[in-house]
N, C-alpha and C positions, 0 to 999 in steps of 0.2 A: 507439564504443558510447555511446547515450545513458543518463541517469542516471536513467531511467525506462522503463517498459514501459507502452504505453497501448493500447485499442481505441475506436473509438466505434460504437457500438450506437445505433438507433432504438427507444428504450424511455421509459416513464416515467422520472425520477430515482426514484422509491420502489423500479422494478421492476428497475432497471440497481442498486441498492445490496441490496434483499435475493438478489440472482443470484450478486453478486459474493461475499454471506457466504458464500453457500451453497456456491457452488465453492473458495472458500476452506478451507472445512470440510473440502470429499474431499479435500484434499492437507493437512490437516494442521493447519490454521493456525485458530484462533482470534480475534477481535474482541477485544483488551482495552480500546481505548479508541474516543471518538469526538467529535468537536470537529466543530460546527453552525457553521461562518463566517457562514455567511449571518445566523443569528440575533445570535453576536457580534460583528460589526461593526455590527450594528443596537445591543445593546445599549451597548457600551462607546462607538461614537464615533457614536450616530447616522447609520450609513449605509448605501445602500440596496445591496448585492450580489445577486448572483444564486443559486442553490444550489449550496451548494457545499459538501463533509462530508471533512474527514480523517478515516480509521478507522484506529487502531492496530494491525496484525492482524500475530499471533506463534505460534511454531510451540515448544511449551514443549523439545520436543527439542531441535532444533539451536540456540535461547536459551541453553538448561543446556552446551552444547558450547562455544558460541562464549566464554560466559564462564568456563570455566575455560579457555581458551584466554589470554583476553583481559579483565583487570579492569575496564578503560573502556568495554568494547563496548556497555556499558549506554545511551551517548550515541547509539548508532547503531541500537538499537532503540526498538519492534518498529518493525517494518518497516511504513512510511508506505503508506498507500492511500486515491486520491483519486475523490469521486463528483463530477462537477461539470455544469453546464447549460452549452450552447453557448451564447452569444448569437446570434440571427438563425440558429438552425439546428433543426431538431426532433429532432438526436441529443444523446446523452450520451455522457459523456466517462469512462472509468475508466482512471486511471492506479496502478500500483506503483515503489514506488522498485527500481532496477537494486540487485542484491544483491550482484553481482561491482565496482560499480564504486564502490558504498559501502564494501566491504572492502579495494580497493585500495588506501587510503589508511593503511590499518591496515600493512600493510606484513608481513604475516602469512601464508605460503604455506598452511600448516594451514587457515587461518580462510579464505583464498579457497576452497580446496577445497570445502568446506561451501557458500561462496556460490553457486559452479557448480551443486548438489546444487539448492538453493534455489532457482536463478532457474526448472533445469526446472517443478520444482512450480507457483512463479508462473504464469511460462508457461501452463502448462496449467490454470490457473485464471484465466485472463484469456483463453484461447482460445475456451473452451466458452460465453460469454456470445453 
């Protein structure tokens, strides 16, 4: 199993990133954070990237679950989601991090459980794009 879920869609990058909030929303999950690569590699090392967006997006339920499960879990949230521009291609790129194989490492059956829970939801927020 790979350590991500991706689709690529024929969309703007503006249109493929407010899609993905949005379906993000029906299943639960929030935006808390959002990291612009493209601009910071421009600012901190002068350099030219393509578009490219980490979104933080967290689900404040199974977050509260997972850490009273697990006091470190905090390392391994929220859960990463990527908007990114193909090179030489006119699709975009959406990817999520795999929730089952992030938790594997945790070594936690409880806490996998949840991620099983979780990947459905991804899934189907990465489908519907």
């Amino acid at each position: 199993m790979s350590y991500y879920i991706s689709k690529k869609i024929k969309s703007t990058f503006d249109e493929a990133e407010n899609k993905i909030i949005e379906e993000l929303k029906k299943v639960g999950f929030g935006i808390l954070t959002e990291i612009n690569v493209q601009e910071t590699l421009k600012k901190k090392l002068n350099a030219d990237f393509r578009r490219y967006k980490i979104l933080g997006a967290c689900n404040p339920h199974y977050a509260h679950k997972a850490l009273q499960l697990e006091d470190k879990i905090g390392v391994l949230l929220p859960c990463s989601v990527i908007i990114q521009e193909l090179e030489g291609s006119d699709e975009i790129e959406v990817a999520i991090m795999n929730p089952i194989e992030a938790m594997k490492a945790v070594g936690n059956s409880e806490l996998l459980k949840y991620a099983e829970e979780i990947e459905v939801k991804l899934n189907s927020a990465i489908n519907y794009l």
